[in-house]
ChimeraX commands (.cxc) that place a marker at each C-alpha (Angstrom):
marker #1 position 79.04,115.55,97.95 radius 0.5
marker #1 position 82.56,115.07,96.65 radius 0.5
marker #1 position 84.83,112.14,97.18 radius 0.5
marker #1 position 88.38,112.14,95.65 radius 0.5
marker #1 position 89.56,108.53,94.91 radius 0.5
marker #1 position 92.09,106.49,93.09 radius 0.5
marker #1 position 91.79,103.27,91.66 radius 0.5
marker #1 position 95.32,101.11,90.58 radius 0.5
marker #1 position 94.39,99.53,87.21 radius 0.5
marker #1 position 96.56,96.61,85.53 radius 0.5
marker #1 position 100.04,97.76,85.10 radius 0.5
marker #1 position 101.01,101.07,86.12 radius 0.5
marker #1 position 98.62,103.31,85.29 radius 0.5
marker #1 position 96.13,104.66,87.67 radius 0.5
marker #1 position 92.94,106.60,87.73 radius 0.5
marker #1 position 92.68,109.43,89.75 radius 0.5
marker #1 position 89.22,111.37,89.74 radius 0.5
marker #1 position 86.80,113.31,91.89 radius 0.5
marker #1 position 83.36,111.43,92.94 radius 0.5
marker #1 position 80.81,114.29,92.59 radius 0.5
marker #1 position 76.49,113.72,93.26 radius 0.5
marker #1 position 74.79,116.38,91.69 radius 0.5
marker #1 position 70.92,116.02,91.71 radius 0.5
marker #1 position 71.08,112.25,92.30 radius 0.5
marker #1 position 73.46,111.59,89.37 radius 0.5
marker #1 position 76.89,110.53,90.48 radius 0.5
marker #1 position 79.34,112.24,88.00 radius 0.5
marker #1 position 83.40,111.69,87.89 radius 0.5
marker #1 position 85.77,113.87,86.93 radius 0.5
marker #1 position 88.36,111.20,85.84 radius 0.5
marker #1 position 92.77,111.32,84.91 radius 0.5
marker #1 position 93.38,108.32,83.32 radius 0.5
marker #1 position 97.73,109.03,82.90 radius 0.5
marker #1 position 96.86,111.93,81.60 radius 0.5
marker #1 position 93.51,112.60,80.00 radius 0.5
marker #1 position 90.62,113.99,81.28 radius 0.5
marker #1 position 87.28,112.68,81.17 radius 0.5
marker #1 position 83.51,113.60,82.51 radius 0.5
marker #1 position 81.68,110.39,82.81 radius 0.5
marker #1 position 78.22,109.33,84.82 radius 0.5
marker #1 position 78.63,106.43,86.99 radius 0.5
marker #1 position 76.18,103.53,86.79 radius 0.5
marker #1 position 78.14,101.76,89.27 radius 0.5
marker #1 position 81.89,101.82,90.13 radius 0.5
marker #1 position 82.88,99.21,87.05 radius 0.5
marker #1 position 80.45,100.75,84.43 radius 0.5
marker #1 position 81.41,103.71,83.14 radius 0.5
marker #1 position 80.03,106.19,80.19 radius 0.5
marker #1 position 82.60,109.29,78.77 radius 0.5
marker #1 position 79.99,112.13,78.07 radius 0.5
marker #1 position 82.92,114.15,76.70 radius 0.5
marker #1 position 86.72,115.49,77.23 radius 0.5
marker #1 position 87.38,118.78,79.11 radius 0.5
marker #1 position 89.31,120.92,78.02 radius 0.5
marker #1 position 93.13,121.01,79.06 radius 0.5
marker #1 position 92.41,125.00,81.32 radius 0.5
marker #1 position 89.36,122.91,82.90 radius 0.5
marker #1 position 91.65,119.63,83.53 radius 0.5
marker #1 position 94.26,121.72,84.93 radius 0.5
marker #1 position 92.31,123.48,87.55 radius 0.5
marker #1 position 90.67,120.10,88.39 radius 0.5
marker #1 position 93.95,118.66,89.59 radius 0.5
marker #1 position 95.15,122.12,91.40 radius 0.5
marker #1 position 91.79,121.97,93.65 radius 0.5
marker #1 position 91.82,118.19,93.79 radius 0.5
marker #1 position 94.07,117.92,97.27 radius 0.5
marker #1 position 92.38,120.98,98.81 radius 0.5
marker #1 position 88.91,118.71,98.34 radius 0.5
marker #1 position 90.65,116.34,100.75 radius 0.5
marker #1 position 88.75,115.84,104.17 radius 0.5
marker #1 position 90.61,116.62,107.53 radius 0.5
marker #1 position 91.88,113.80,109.55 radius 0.5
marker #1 position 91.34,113.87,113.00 radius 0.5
marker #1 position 93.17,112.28,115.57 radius 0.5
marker #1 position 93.24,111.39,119.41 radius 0.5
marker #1 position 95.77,109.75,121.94 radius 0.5
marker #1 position 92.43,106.86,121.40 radius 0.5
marker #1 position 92.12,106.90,118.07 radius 0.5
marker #1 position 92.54,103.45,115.82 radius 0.5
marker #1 position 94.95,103.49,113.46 radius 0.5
marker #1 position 94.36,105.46,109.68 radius 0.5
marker #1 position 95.30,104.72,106.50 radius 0.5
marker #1 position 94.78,107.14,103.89 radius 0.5
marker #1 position 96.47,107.12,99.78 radius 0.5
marker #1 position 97.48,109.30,97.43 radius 0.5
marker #1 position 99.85,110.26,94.60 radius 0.5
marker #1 position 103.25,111.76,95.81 radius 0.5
marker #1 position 105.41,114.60,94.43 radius 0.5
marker #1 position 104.36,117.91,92.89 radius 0.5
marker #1 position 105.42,121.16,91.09 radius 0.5
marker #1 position 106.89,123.21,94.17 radius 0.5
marker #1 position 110.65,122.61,94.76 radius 0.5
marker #1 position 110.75,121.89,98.61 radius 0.5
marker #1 position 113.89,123.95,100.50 radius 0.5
marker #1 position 113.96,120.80,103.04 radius 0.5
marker #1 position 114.21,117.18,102.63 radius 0.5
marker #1 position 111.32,116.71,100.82 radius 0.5
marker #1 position 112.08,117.39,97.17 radius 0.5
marker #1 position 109.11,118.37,95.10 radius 0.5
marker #1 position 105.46,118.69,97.00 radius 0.5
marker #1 position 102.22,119.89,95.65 radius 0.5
marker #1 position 101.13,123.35,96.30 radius 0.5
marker #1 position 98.73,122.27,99.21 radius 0.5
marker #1 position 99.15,119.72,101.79 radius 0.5
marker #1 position 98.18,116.27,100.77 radius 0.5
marker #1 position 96.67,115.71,103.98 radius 0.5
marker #1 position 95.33,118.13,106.97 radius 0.5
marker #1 position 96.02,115.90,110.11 radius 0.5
marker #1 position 93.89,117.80,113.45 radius 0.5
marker #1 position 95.51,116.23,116.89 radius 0.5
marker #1 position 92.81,117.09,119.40 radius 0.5
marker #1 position 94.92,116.21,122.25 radius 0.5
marker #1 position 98.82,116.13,122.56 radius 0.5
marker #1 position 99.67,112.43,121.72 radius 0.5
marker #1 position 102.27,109.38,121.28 radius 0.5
marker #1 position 102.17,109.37,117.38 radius 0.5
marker #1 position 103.78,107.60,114.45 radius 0.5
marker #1 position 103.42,108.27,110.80 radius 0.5
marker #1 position 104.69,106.05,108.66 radius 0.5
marker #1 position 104.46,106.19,104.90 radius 0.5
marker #1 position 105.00,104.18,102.46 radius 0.5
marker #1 position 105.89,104.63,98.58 radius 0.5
marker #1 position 107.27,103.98,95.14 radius 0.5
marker #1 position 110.07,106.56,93.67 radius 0.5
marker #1 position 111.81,108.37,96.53 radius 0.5
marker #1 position 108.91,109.58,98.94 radius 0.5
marker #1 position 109.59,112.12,101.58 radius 0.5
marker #1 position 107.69,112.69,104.57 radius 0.5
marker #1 position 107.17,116.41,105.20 radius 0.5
marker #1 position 104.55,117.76,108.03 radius 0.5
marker #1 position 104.10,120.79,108.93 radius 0.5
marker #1 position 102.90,122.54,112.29 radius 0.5
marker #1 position 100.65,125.38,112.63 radius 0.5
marker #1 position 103.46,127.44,114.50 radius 0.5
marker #1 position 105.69,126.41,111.35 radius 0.5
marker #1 position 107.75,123.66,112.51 radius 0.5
marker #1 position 108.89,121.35,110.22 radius 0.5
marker #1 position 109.68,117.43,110.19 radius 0.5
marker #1 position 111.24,115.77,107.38 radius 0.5
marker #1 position 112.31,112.39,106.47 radius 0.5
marker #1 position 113.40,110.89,103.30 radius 0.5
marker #1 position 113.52,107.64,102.40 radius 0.5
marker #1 position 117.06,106.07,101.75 radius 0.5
marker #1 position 118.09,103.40,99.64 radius 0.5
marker #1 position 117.82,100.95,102.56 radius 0.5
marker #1 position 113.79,101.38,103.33 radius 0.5
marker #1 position 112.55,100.38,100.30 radius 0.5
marker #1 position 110.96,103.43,100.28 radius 0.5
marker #1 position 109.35,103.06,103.88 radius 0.5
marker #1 position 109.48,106.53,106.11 radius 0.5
marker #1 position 108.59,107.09,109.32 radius 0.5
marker #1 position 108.29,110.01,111.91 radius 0.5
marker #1 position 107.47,108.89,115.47 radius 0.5
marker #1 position 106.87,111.00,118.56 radius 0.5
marker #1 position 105.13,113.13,121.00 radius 0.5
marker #1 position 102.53,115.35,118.89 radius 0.5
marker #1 position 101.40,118.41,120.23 radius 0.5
marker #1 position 97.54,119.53,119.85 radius 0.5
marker #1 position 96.89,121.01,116.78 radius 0.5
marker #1 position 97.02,121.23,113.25 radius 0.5
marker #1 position 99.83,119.58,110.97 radius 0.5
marker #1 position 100.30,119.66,106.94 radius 0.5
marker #1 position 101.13,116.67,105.47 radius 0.5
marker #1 position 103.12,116.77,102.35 radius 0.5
marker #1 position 103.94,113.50,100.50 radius 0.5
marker #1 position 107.19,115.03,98.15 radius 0.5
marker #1 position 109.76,112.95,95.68 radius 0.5
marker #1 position 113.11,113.62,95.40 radius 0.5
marker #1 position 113.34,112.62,91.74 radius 0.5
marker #1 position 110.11,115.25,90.61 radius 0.5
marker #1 position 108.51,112.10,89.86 radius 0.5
marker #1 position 104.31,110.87,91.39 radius 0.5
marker #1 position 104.20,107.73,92.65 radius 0.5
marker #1 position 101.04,106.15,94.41 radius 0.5
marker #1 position 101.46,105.88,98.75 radius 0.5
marker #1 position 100.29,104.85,101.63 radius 0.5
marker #1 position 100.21,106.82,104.57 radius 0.5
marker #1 position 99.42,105.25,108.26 radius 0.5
marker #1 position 98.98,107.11,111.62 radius 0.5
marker #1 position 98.65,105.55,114.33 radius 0.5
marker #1 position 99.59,105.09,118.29 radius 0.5
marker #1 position 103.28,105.13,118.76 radius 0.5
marker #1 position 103.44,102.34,121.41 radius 0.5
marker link #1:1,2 radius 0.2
marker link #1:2,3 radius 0.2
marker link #1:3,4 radius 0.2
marker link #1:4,5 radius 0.2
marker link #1:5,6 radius 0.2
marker link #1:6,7 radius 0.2
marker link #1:7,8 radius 0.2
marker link #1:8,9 radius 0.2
marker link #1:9,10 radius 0.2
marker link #1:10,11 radius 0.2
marker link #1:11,12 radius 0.2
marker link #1:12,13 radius 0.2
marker link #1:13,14 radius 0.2
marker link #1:14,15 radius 0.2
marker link #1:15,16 radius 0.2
marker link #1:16,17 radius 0.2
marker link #1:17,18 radius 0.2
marker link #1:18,19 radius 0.2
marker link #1:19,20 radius 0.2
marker link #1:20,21 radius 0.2
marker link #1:21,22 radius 0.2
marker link #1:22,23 radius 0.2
marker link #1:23,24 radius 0.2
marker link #1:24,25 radius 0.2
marker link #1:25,26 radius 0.2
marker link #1:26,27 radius 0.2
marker link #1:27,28 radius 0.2
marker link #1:28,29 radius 0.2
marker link #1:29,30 radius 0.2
marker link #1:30,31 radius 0.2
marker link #1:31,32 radius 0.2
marker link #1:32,33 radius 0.2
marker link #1:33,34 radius 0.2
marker link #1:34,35 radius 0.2
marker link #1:35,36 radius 0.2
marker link #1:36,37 radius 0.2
marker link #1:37,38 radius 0.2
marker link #1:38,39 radius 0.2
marker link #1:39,40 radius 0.2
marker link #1:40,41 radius 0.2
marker link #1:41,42 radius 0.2
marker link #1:42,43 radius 0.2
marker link #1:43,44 radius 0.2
marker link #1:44,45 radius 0.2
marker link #1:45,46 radius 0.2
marker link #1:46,47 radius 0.2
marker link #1:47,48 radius 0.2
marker link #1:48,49 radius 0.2
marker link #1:49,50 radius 0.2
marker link #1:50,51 radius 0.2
marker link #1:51,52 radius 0.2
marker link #1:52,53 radius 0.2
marker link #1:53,54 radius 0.2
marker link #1:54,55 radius 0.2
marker link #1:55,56 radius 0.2
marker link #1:56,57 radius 0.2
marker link #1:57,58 radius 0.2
marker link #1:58,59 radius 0.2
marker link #1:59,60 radius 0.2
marker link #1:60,61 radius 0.2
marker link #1:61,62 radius 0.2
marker link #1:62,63 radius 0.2
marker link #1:63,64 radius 0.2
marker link #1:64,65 radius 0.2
marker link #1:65,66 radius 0.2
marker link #1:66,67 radius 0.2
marker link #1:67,68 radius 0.2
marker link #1:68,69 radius 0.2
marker link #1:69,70 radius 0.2
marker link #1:70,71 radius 0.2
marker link #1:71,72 radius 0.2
marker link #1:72,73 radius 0.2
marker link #1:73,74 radius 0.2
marker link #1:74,75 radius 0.2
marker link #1:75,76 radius 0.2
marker link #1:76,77 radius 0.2
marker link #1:77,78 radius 0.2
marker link #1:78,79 radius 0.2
marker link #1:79,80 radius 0.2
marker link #1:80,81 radius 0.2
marker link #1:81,82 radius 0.2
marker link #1:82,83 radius 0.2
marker link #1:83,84 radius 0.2
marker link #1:84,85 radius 0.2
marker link #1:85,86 radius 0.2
marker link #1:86,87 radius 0.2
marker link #1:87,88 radius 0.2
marker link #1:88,89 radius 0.2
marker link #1:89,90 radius 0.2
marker link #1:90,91 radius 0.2
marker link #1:91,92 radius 0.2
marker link #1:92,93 radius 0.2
marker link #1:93,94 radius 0.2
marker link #1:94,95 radius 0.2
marker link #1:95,96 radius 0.2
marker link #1:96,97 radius 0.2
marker link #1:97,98 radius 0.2
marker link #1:98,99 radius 0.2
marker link #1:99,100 radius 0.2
marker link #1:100,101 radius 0.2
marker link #1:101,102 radius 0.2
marker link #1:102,103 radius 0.2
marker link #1:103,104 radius 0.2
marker link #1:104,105 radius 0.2
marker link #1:105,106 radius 0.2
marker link #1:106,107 radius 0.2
marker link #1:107,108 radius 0.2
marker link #1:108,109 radius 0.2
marker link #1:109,110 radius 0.2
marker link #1:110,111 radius 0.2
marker link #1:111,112 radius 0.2
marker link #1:112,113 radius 0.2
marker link #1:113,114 radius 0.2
marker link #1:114,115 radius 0.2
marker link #1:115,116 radius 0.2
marker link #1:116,117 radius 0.2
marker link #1:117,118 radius 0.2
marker link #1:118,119 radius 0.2
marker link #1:119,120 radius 0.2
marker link #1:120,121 radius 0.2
marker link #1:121,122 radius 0.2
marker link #1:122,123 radius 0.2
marker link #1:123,124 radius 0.2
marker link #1:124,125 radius 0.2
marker link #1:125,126 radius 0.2
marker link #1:126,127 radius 0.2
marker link #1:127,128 radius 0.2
marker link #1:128,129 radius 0.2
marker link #1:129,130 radius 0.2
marker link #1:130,131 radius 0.2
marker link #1:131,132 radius 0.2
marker link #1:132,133 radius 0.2
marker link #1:133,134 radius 0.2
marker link #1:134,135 radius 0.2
marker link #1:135,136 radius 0.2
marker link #1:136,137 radius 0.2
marker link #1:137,138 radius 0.2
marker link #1:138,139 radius 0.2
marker link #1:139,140 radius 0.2
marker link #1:140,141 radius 0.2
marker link #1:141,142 radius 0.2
marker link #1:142,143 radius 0.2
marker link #1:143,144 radius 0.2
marker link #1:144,145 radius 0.2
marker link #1:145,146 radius 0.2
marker link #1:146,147 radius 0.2
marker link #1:147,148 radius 0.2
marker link #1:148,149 radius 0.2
marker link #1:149,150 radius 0.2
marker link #1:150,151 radius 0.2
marker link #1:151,152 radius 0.2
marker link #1:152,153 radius 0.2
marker link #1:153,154 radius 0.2
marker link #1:154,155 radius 0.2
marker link #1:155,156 radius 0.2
marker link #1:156,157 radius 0.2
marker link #1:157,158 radius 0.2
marker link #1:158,159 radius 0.2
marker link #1:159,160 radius 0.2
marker link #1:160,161 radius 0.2
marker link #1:161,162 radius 0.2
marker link #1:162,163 radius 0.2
marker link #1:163,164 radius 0.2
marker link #1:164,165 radius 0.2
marker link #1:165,166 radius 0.2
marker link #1:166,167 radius 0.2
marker link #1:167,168 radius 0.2
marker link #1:168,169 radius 0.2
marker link #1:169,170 radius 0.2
marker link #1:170,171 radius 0.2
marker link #1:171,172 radius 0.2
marker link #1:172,173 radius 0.2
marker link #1:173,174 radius 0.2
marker link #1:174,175 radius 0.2
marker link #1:175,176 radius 0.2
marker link #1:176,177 radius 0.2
marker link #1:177,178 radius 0.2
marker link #1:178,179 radius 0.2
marker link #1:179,180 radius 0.2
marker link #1:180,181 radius 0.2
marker link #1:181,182 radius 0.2
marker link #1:182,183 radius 0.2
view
């Protein structure tokens, strides 16, 4: 079982880490800014550092970390979603978006075609980026006006989207992301 999760801590540092259960045991894979810990879980406030992976390990952690990500489905009756995550990446974005990660923050499925409206909101200079299965591509920015709020609303076909969170200024900042009925 694998859960990916971050936790804001005081000030602005966050911890990012996988949620893993192997054999009963719940083990995290944890980025505090930027080191890299294994720890065992007694509960969610208690935890033990067994020992520090190495930087090749730590690296590939973060790579796979998005892909672990579970699909989002979504119907003209769904309630409204909320999922997080840390914008910007590596990969300079030819669009609007600036940079993005090398796979889609979020997978968003649209069973049915649908009123929709995506709104995000972020820290830095988020862009909204989603991409459709037949390559289309729809990109917002945030301007200096939003206070970094973006949104994208409209008439989604069925199908399969990307969702890229990217910043303008190669910078990660934590987001919000909410889709919901466009009414």
């Amino acid at each position: 079982m694998f859960n990916f999760f971050q936790l804001p801590t005081r000030g602005a540092t966050f911890i990012t880490g996988l949620d893993i259960l192997i054999r009963g045991v719940r083990v995290g894979i944890l980025k505090i800014d930027t080191v890299f810990m294994v720890v065992e879980a007694g509960s969610m406030f208690r935890l033990r550092q067994l020992s520090v992976i190495p930087i090749a390990t730590a690296i590939a952690t973060a790579a796979i970390s998005p892909a672990l990500s579970q699909p989002i489905t979504v119907s003209p009756t769904s309630q409204p979603i909320q999922v997080s995550g840390m914008s910007g990446g590596s990969q300079k974005d030819k669009s609007c978006a600036g940079f993005i990660a090398a796979s889609p923050n979020h997978t968003v499925q649209v069973t049915e075609d649908a009123d929709l409206r995506f709104v995000l909101q972020g820290s830095g200079q988020p862009a909204l980026l989603i991409r459709s299965s037949t390559g289309q591509n729809f990109c917002v920015p945030a301007d200096s006006y939003s206070q970094g709020k973006v949104e994208i609303p409209g008439r989604w076909r069925r199908g399969t989207y990307s969702v890229f969170v990217g910043d303008r200024a190669n910078e990660s900042h934590s987001y919000t992301l909410l889709i919901s009925r466009n009414q």
